[in-house]
PDB file with SEQRES, HELIX, SHEET and CRYST1 records, atoms N, CA, C and O in Angstrom:
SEQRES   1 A   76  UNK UNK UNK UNK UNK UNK UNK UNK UNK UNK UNK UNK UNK          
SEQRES   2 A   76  UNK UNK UNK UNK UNK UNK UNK UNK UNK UNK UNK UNK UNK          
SEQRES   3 A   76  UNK UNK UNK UNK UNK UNK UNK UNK UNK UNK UNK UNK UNK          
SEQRES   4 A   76  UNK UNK UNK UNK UNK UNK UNK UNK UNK UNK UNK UNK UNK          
SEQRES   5 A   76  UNK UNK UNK UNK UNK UNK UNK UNK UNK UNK UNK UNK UNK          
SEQRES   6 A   76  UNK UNK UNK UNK UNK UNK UNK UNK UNK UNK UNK                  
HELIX    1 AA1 UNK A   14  UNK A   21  1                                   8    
HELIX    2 AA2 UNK A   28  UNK A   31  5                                   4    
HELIX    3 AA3 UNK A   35  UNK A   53  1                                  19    
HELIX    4 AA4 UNK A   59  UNK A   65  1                                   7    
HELIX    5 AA5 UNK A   69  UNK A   75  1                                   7    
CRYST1    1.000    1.000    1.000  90.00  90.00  90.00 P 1           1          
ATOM      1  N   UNK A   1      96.908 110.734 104.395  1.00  0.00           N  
ATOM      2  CA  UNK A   1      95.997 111.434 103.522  1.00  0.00           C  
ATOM      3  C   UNK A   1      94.602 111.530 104.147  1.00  0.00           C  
ATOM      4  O   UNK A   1      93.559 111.588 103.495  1.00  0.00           O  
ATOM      5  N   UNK A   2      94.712 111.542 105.656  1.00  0.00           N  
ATOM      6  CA  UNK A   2      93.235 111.659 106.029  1.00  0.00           C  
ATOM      7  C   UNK A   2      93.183 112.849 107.420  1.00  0.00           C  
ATOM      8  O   UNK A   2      93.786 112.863 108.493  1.00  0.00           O  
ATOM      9  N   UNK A   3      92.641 113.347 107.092  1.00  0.00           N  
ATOM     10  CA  UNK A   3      92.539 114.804 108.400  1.00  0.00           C  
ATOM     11  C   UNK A   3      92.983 114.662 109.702  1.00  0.00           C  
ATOM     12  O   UNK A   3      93.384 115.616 110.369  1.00  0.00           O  
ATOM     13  N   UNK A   4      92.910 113.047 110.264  1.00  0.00           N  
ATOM     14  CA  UNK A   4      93.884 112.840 111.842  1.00  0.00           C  
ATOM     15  C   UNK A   4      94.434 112.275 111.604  1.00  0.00           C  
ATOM     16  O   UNK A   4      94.605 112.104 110.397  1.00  0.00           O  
ATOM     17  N   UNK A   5      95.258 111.425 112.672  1.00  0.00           N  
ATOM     18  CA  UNK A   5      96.042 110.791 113.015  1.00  0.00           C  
ATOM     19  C   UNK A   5      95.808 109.080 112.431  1.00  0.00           C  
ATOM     20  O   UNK A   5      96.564 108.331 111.813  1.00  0.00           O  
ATOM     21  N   UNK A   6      94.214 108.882 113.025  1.00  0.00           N  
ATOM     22  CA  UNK A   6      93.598 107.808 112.199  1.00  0.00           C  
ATOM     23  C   UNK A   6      93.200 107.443 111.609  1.00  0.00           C  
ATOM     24  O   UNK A   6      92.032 107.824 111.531  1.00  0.00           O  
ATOM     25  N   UNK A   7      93.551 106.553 110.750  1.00  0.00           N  
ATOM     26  CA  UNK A   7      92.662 106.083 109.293  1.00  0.00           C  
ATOM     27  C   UNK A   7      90.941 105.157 110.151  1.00  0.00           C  
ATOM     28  O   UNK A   7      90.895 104.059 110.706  1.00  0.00           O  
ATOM     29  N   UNK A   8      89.858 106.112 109.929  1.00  0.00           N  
ATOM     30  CA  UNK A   8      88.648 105.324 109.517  1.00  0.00           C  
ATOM     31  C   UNK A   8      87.997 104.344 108.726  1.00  0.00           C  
ATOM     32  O   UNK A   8      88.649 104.106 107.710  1.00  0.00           O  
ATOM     33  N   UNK A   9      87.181 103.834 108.799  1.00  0.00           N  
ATOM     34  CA  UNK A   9      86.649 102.817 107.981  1.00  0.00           C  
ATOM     35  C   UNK A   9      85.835 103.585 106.812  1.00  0.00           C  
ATOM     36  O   UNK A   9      85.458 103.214 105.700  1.00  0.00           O  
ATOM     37  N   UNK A  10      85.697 105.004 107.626  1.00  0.00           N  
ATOM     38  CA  UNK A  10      85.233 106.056 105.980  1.00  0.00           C  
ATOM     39  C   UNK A  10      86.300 107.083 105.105  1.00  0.00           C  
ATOM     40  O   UNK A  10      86.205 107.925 104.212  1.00  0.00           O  
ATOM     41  N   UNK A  11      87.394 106.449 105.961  1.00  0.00           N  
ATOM     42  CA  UNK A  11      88.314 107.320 104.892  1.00  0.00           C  
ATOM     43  C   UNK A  11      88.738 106.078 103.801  1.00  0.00           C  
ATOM     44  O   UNK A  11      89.179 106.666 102.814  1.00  0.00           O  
ATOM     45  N   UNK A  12      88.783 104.786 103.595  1.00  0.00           N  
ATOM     46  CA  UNK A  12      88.756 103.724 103.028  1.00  0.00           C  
ATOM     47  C   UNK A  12      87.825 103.705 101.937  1.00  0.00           C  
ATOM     48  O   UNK A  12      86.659 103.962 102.235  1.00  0.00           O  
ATOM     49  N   UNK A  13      88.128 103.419 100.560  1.00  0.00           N  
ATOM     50  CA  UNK A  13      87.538 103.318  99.568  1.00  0.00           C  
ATOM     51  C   UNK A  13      86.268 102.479  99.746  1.00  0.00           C  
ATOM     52  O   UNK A  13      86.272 101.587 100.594  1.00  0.00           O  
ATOM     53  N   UNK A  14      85.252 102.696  99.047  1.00  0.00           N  
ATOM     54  CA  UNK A  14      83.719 102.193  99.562  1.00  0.00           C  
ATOM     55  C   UNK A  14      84.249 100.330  98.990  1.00  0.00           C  
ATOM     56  O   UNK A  14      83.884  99.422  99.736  1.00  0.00           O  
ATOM     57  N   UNK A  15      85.001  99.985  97.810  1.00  0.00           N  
ATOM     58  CA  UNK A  15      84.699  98.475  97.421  1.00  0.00           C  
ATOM     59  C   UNK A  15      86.231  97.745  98.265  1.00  0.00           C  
ATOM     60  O   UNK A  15      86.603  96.577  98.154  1.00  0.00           O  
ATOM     61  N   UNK A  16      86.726  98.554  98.872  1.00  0.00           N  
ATOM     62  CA  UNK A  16      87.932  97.828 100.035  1.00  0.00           C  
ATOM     63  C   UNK A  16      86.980  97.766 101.050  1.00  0.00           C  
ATOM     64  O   UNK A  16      86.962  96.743 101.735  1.00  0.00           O  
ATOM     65  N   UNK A  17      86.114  98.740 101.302  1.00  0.00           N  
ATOM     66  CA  UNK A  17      85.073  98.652 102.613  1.00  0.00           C  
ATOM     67  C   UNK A  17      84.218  97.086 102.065  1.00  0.00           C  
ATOM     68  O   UNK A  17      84.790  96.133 102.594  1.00  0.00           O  
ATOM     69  N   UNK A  18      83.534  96.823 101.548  1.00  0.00           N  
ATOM     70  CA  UNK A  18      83.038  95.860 100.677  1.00  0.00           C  
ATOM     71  C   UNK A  18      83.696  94.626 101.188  1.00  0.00           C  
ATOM     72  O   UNK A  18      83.216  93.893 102.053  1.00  0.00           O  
ATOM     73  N   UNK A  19      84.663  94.483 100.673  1.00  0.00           N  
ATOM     74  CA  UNK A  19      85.636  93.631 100.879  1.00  0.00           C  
ATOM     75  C   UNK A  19      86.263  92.709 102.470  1.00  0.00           C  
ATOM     76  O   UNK A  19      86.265  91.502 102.711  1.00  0.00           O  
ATOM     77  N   UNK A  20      86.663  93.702 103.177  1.00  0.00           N  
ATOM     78  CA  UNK A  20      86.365  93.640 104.356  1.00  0.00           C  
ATOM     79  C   UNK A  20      85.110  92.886 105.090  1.00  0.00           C  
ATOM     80  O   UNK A  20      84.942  91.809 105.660  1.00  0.00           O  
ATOM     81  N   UNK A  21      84.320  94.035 104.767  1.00  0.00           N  
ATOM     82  CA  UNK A  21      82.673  93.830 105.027  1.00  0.00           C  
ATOM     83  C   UNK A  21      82.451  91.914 105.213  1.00  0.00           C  
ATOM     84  O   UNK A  21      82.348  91.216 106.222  1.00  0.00           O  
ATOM     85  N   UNK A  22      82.448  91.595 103.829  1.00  0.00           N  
ATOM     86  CA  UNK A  22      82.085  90.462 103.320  1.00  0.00           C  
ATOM     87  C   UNK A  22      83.214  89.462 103.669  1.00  0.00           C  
ATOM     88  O   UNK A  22      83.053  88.292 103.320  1.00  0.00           O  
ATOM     89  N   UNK A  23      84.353  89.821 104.335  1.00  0.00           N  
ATOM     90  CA  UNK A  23      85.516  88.742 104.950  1.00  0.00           C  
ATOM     91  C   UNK A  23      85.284  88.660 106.200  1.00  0.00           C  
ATOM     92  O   UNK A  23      85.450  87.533 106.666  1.00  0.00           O  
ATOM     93  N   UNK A  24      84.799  89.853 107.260  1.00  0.00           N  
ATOM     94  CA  UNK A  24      84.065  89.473 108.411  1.00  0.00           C  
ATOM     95  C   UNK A  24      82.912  89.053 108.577  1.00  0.00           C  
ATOM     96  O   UNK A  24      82.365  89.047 109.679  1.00  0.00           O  
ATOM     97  N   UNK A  25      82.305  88.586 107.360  1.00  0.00           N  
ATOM     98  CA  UNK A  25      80.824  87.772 107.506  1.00  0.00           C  
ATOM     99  C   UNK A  25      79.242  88.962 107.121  1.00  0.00           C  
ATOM    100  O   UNK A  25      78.026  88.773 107.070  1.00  0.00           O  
ATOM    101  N   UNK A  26      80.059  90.033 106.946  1.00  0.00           N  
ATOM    102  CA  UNK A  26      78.884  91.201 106.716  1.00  0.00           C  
ATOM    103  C   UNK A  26      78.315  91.184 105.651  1.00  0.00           C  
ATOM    104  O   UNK A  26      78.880  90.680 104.680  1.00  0.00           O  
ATOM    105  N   UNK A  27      77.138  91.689 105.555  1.00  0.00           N  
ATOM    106  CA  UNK A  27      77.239  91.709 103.798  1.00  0.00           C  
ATOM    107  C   UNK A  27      77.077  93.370 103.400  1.00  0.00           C  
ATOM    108  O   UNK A  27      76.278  93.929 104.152  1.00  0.00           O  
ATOM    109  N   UNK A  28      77.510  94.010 102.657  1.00  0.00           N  
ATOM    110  CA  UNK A  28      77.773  94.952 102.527  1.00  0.00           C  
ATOM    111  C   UNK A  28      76.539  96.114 102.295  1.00  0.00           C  
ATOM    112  O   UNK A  28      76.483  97.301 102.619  1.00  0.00           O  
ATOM    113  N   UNK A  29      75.553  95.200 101.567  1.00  0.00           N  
ATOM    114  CA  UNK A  29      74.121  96.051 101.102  1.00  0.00           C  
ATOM    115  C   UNK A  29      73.308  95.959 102.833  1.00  0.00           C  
ATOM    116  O   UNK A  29      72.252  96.532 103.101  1.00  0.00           O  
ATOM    117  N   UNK A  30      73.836  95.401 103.478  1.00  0.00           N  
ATOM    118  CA  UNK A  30      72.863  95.143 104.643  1.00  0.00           C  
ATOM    119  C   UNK A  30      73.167  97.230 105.338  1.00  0.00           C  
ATOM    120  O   UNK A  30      72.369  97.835 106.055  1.00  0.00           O  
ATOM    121  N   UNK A  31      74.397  97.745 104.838  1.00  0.00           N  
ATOM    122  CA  UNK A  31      74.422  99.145 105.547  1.00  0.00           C  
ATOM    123  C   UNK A  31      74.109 100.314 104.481  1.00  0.00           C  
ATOM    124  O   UNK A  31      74.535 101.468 104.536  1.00  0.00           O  
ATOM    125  N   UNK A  32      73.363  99.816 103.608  1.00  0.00           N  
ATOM    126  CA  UNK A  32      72.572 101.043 102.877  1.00  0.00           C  
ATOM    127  C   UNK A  32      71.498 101.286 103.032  1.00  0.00           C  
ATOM    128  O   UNK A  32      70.577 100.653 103.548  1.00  0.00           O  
ATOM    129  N   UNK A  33      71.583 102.526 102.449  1.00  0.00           N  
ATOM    130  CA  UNK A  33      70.438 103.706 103.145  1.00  0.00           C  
ATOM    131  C   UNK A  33      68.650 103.368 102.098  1.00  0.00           C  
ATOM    132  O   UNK A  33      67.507 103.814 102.200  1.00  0.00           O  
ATOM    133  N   UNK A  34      69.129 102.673 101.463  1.00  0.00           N  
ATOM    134  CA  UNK A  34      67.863 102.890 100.836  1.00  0.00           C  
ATOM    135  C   UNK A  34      67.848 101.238  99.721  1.00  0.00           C  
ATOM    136  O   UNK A  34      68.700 100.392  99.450  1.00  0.00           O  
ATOM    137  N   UNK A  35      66.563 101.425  99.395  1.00  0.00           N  
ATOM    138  CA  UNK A  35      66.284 100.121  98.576  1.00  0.00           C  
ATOM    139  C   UNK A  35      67.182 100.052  97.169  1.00  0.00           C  
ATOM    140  O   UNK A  35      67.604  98.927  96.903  1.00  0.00           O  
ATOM    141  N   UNK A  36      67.528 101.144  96.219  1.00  0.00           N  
ATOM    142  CA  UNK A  36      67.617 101.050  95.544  1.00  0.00           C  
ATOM    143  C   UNK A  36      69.361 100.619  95.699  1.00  0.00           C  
ATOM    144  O   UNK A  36      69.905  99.687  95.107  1.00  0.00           O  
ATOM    145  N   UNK A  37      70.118 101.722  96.802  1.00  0.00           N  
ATOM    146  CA  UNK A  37      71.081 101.649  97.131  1.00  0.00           C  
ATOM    147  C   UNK A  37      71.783  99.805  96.982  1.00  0.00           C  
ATOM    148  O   UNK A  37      72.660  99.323  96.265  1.00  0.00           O  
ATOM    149  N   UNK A  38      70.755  99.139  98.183  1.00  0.00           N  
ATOM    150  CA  UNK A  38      70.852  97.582  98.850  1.00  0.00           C  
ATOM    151  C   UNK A  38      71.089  96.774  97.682  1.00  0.00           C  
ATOM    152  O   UNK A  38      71.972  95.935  97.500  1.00  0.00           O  
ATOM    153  N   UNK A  39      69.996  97.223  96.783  1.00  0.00           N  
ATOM    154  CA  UNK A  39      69.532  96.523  95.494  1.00  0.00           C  
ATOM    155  C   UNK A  39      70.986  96.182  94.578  1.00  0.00           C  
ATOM    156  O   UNK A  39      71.328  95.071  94.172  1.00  0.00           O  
ATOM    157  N   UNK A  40      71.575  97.237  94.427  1.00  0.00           N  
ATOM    158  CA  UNK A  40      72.786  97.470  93.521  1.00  0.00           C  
ATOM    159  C   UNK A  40      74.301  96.675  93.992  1.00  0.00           C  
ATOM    160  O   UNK A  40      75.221  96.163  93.354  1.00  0.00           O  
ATOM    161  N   UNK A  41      73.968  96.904  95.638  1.00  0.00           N  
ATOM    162  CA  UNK A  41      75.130  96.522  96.285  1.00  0.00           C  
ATOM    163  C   UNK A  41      75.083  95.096  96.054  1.00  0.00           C  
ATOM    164  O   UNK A  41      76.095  94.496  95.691  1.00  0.00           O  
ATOM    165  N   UNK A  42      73.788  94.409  96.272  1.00  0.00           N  
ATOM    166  CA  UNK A  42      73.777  92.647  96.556  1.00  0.00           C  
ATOM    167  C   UNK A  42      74.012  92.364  94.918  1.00  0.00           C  
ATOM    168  O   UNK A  42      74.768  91.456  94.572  1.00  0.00           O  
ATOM    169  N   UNK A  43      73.227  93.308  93.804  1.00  0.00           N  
ATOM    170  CA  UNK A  43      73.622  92.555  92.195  1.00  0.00           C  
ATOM    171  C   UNK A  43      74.869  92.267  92.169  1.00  0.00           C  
ATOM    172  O   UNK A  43      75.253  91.104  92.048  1.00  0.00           O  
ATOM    173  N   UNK A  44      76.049  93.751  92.327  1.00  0.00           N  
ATOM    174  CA  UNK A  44      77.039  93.586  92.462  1.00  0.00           C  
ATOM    175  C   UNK A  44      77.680  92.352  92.511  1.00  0.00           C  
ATOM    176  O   UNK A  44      78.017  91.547  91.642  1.00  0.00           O  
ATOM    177  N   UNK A  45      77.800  92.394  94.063  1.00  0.00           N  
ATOM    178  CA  UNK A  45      78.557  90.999  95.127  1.00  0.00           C  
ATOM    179  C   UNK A  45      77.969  89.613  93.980  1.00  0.00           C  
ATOM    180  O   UNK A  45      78.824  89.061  93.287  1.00  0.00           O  
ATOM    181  N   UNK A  46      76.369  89.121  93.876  1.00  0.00           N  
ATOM    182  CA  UNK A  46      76.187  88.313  93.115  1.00  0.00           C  
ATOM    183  C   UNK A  46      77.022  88.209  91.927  1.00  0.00           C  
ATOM    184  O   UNK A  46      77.845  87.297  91.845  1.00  0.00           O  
ATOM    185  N   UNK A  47      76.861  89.175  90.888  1.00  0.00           N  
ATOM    186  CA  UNK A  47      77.620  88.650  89.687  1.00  0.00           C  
ATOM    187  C   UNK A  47      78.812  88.625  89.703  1.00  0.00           C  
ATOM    188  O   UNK A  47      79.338  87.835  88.920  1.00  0.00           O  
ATOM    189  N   UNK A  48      79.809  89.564  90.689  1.00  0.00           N  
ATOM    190  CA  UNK A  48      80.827  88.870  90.903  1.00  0.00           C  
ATOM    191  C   UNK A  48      81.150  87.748  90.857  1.00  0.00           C  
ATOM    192  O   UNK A  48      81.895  87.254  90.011  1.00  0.00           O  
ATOM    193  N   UNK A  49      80.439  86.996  92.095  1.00  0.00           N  
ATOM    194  CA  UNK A  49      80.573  85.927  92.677  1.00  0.00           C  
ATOM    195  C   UNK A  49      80.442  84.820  91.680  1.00  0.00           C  
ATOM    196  O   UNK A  49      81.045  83.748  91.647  1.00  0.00           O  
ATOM    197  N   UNK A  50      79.642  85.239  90.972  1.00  0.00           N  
ATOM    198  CA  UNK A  50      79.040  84.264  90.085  1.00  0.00           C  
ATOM    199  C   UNK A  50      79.955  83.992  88.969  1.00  0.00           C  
ATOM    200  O   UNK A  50      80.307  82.861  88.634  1.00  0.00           O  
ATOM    201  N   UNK A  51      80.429  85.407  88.250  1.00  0.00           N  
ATOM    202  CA  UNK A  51      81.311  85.483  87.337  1.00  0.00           C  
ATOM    203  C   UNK A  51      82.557  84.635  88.149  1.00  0.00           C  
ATOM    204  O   UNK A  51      82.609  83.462  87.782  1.00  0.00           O  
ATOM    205  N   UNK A  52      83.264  84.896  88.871  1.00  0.00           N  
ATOM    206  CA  UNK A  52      84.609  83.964  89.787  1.00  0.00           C  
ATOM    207  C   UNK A  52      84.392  82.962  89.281  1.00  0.00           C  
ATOM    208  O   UNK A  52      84.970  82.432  88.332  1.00  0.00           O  
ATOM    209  N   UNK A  53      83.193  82.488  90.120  1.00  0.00           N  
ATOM    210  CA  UNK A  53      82.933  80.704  89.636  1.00  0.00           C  
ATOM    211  C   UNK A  53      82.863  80.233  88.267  1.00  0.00           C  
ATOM    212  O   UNK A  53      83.098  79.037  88.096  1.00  0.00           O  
ATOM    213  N   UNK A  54      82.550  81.040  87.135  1.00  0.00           N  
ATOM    214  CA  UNK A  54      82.822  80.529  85.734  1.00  0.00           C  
ATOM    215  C   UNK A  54      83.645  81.269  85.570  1.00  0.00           C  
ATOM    216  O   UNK A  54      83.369  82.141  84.747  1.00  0.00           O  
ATOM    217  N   UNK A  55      85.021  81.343  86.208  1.00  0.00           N  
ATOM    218  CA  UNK A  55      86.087  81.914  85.603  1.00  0.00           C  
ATOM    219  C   UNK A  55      86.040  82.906  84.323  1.00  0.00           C  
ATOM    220  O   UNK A  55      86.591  82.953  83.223  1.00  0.00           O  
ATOM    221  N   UNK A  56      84.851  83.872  85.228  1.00  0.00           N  
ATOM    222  CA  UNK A  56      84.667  85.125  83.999  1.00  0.00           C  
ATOM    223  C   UNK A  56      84.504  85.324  82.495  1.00  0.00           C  
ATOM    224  O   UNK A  56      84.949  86.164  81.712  1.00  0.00           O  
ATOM    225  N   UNK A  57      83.499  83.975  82.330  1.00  0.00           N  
ATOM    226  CA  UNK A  57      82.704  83.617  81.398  1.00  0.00           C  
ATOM    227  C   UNK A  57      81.738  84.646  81.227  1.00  0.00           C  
ATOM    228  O   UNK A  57      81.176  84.656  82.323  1.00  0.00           O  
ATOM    229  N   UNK A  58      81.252  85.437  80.588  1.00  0.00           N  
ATOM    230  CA  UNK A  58      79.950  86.244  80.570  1.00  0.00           C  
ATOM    231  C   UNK A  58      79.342  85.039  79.680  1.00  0.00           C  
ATOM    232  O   UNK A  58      78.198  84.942  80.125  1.00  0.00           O  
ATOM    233  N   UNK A  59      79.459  84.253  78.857  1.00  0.00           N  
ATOM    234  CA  UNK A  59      77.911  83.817  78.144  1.00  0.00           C  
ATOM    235  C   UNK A  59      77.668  82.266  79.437  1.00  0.00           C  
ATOM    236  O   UNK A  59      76.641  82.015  80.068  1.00  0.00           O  
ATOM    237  N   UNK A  60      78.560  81.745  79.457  1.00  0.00           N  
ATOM    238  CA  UNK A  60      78.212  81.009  80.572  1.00  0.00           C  
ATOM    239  C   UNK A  60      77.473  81.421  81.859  1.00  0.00           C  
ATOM    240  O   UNK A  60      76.326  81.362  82.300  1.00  0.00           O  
ATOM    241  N   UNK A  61      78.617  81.843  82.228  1.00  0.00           N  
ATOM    242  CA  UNK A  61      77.527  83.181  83.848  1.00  0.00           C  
ATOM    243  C   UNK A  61      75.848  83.268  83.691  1.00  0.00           C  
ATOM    244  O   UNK A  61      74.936  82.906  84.435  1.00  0.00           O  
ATOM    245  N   UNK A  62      75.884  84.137  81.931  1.00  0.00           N  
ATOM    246  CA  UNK A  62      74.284  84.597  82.024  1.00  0.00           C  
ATOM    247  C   UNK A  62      73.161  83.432  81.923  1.00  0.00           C  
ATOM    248  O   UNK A  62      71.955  83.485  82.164  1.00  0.00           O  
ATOM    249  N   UNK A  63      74.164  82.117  81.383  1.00  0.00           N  
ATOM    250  CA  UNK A  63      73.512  80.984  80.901  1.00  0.00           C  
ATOM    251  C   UNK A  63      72.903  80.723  82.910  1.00  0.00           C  
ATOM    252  O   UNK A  63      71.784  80.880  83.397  1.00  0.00           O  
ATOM    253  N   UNK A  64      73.846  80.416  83.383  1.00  0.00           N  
ATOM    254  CA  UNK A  64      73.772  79.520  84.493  1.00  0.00           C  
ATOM    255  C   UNK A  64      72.500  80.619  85.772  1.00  0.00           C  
ATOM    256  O   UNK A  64      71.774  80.091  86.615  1.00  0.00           O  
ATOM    257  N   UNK A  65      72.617  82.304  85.481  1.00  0.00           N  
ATOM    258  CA  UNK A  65      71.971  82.835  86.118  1.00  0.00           C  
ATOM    259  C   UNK A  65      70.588  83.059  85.589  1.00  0.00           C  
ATOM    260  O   UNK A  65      69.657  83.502  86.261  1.00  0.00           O  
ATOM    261  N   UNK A  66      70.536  82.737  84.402  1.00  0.00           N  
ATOM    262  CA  UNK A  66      69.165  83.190  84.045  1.00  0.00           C  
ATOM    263  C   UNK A  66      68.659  84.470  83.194  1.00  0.00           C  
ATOM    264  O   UNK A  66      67.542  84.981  83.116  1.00  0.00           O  
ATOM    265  N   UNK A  67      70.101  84.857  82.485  1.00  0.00           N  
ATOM    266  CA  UNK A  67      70.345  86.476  82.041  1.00  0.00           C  
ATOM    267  C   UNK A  67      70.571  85.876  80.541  1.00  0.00           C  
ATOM    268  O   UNK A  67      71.099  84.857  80.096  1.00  0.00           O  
ATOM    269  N   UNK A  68      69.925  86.989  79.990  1.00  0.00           N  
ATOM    270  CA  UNK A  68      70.887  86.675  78.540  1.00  0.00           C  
ATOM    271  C   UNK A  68      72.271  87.879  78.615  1.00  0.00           C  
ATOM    272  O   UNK A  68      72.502  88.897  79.268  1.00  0.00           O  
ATOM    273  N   UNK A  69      72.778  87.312  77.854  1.00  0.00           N  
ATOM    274  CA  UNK A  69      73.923  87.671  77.887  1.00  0.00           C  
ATOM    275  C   UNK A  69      74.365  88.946  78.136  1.00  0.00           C  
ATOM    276  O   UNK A  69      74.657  89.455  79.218  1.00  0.00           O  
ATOM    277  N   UNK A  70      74.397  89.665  76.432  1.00  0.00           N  
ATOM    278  CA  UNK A  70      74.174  91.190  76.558  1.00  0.00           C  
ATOM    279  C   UNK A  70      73.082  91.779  77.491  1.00  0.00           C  
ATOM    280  O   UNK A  70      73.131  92.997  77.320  1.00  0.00           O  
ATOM    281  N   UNK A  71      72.226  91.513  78.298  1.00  0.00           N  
ATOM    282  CA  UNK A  71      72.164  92.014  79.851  1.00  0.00           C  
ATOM    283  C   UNK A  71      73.154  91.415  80.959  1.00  0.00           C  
ATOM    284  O   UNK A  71      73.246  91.837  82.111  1.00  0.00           O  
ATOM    285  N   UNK A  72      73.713  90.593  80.527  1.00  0.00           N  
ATOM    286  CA  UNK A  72      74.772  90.714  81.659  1.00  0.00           C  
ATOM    287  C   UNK A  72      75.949  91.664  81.466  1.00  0.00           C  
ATOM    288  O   UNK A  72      76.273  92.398  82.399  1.00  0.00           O  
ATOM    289  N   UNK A  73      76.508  91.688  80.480  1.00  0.00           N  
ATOM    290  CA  UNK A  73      77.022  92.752  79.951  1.00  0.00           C  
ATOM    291  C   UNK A  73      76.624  93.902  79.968  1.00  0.00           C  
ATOM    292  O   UNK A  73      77.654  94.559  80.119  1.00  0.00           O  
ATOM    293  N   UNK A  74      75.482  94.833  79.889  1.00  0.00           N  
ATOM    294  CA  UNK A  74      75.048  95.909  80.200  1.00  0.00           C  
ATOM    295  C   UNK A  74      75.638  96.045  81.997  1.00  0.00           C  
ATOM    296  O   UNK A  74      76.337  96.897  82.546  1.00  0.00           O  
ATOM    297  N   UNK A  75      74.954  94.743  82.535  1.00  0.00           N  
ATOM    298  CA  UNK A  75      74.859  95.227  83.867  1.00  0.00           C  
ATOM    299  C   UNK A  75      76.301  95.398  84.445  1.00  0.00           C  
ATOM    300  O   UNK A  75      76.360  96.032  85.499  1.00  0.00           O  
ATOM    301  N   UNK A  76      77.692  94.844  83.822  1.00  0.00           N  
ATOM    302  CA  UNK A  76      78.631  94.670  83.922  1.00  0.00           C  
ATOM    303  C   UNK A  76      79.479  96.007  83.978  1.00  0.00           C  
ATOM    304  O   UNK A  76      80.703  95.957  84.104  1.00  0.00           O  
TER     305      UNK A  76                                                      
END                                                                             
């Protein structure tokens, strides 16, 4: 499903790119184009990360990050 022969790293969905990214040690906001872009990518990866570790607690999570809740939920 991609115009040659080879699959690219841009014919790959942007959060499998992510993924990758962050299993070879990259971090993923480090290849965006702009602040706001970077900004979104690192919240991301964070509340993930964060959410994992309280086994996808949102009132815990927001407790332990510093969020109230329903903003973590918005941002979710």
């Amino acid at each position: 499903m991609t115009p040659g022969n080879l699959i690219g790293p841009d014919d790959l969905p942007a959060d499998f790119r992510s993924v990758v990214r962050e299993q070879n040690g990259e971090a993923a906001w480090l290849e965006c184009q702009t602040m706001e872009e970077a900004r979104s990518c690192f919240e991301r990866d964070f509340l993930v990360r964060r959410l994992e570790d309280n086994g996808w607690n949102i009132s815990v999570t927001a407790a332990k990050i510093g969020l109230e809740r329903t903003h973590l939920h918005k941002k979710m």
